[in-house]
N, C-alpha and C positions, 0 to 999 in steps of 0.2 A: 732758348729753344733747344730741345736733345735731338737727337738725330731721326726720331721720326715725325719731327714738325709740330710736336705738341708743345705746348708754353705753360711755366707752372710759376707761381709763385715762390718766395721763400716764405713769404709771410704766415701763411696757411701752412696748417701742420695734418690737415688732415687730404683725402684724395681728392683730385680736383685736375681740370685742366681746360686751358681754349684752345683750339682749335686751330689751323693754317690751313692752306688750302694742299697742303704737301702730303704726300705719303699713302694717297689712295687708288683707286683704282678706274676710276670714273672718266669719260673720257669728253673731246672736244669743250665747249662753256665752259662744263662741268668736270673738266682738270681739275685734280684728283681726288681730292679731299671731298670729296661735297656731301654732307651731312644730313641734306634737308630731302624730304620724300615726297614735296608739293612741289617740284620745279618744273617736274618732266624728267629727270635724270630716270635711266632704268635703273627695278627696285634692286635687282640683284647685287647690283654694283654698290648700292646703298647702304645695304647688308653689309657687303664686305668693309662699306670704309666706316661703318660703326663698329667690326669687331674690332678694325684695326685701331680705331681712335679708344676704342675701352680697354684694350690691351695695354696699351699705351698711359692710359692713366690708372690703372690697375682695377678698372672698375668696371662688372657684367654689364653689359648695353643692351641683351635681346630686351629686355623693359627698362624704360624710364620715364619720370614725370616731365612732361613737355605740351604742349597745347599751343593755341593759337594765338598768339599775340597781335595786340590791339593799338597799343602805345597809349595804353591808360594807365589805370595805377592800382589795377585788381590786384592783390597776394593772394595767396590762397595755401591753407596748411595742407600739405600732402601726407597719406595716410598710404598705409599698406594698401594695394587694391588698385589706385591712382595711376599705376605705373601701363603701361601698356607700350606694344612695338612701335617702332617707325610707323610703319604699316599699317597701321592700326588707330580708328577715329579717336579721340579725344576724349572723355566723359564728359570733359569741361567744356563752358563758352569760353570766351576769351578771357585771358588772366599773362600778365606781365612781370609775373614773380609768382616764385614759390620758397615755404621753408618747411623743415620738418625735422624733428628732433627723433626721427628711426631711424637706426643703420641701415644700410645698404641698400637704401633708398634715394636712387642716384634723381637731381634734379638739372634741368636741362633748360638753356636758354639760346636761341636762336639769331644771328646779328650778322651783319654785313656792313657798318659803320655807327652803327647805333653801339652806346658803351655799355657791354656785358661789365656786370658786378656779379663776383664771387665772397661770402662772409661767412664768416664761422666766430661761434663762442667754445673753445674748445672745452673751457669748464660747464658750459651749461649743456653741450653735446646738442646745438642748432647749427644749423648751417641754412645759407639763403642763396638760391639763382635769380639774378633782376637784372632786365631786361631795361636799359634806361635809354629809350630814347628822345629829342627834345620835348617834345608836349607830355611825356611821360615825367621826366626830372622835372619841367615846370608847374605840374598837379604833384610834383611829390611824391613819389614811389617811393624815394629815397627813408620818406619818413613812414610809409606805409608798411615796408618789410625792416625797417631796426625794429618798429612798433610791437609787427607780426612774433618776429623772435624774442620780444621782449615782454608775449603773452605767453611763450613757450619755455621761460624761464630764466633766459640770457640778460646781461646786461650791459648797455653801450659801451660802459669804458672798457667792457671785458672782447669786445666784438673785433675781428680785425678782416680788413676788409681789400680784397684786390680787385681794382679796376683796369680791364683788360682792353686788350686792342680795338681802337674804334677811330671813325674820324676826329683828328686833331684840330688845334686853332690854326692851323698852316692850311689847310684845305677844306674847313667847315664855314660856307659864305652864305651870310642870311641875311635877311632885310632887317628892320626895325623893330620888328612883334617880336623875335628870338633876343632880341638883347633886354627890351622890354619885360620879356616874360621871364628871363633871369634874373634881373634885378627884383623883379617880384619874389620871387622863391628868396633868394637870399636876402633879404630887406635892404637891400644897397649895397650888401658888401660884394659888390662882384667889378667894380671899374678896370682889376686887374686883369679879370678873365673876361676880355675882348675893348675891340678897338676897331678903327674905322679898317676898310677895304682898297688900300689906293689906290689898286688898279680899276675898279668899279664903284664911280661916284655913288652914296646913297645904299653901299653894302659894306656888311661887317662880317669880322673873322672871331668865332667864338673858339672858346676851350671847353667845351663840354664834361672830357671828364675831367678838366678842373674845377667847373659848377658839381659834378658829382662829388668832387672830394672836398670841398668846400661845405657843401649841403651837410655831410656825414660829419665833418667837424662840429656844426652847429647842432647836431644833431647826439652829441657826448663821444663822439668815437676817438680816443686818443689820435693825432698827428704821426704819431709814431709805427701805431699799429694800421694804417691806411697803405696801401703797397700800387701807385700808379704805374704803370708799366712804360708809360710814354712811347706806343706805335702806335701810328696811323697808317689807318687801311686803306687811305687811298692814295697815301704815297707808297707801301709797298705793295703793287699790286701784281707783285711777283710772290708775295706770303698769302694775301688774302683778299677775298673778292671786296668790292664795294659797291653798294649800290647805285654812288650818286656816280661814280667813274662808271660803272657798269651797264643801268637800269637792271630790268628784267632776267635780261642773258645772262644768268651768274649762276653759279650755287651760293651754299651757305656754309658758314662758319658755326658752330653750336660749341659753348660753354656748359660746364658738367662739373656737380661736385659730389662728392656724400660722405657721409661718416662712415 
């Protein structure tokens, strides 16, 4: 993390970055950072903590592609035109990823414990923002936007991919259906990524973006070119909001890339 709270990858060669909740202007819940324009936060202050977070990753913010997330596994190829303010409605229904092989065409994903994915093929000039959180990784997103970029001319083992701050296996506790529906997506190989609850009979502790980087394995992404970042948002909730620590009264955290 560099001195204004934004978190970048090595792996990624091109401009990108997630989010903290540090270095904006925004006050009370909604200390400082807060990125999202549906909370209540005033917009002004919203304004500012987009200039400051795209200064920050050297990328224009008055438009970017961003829309409503659903926790399904819509992609959707972003096109010059797509882009629009904070402020400003959506064209789109809901969609959970985006990729698009046009410069300066910043894509934007939205999270508060859920695992922002950041990807790039720098030889095929795609880049992807995906939004993964559990029912989203368990339908598959994962394979929905390598797919996406690899209708845009990219190729898996060429793709490298960083997954960013989200709830970890230390504080992600779900019942049965969540271990269940993991072992689904990955056809069994997942017994590593999660295990019982001992403090709560009949609940378990998953590693989510370890199902993420796991999934992207399976899915041709070199091991090597995969970049997990290992922070959880709900143990630092002095960096960044979380929902499940939070509910409602938070901001939000937003993931950003582009060529």
């Amino acid at each position: 993390m560099d001195s204004t709270g934004i978190i970048r990858s090595k792996i990624l060669t091109c401009r990108h970055g997630f989010s903290t909740r540090l270095g904006g202007v925004s006050e009370g819940i909604f200390a400082s950072l807060n990125l999202s324009g549906t909370r209540g936060d005033d917009m002004e202050n919203v304004r500012e903590n987009w200039r400051r977070f795209g200064a920050a990753a050297g990328i224009g913010t008055e438009r970017t592609v961003h829309g409503r997330q659903v926790h399904g596994v819509s992609v959707r190829v972003a096109r010059r035109g797509d882009e629009h303010a904070i402020d400003e409605p959506a064209a789109w229904g809901g969609a959970d990823g985006y990729v698009t092989d046009e410069p300066d065409l910043p894509l934007v994903v939205f999270t508060a414990d859920c695992t922002p994915l950041l990807m790039q093929d720098p030889d095929a000039g795609v880049v992807a923002a995906v939004h993964c959180g559990w029912r989203s990784t368990a339908a598959d997103i994962e394979k929905e936007a390598v797919r996406a970029m690899e209708r845009l001319g990219a190729r898996a083992e060429n793709i490298r991919a960083a997954i960013g701050p989200g709830i970890r296996r230390c504080c992600f506790q779900t019942g049965p259906e969540v271990v269940r529906a993991m072992s689904g997506l990955l056809g069994g190989q997942d017994r590593d990524l999660w295990g019982p609850d001992g403090r709560a009979p009949g609940k378990y502790l998953v590693d989510l973006p370890g199902v993420v980087k796991r999934r992207l394995e399976q899915l041709g992404l070199r091991e090597e070119n995969i970049d997990e970042l290992g922070i959880c948002t709900m143990c630092r909730q002095d960096l960044f909001w979380s929902h499940r620590a939070m509910g409602a009264a938070r901001g939000s955290q937003a993931n950003i890339i582009a060529l």
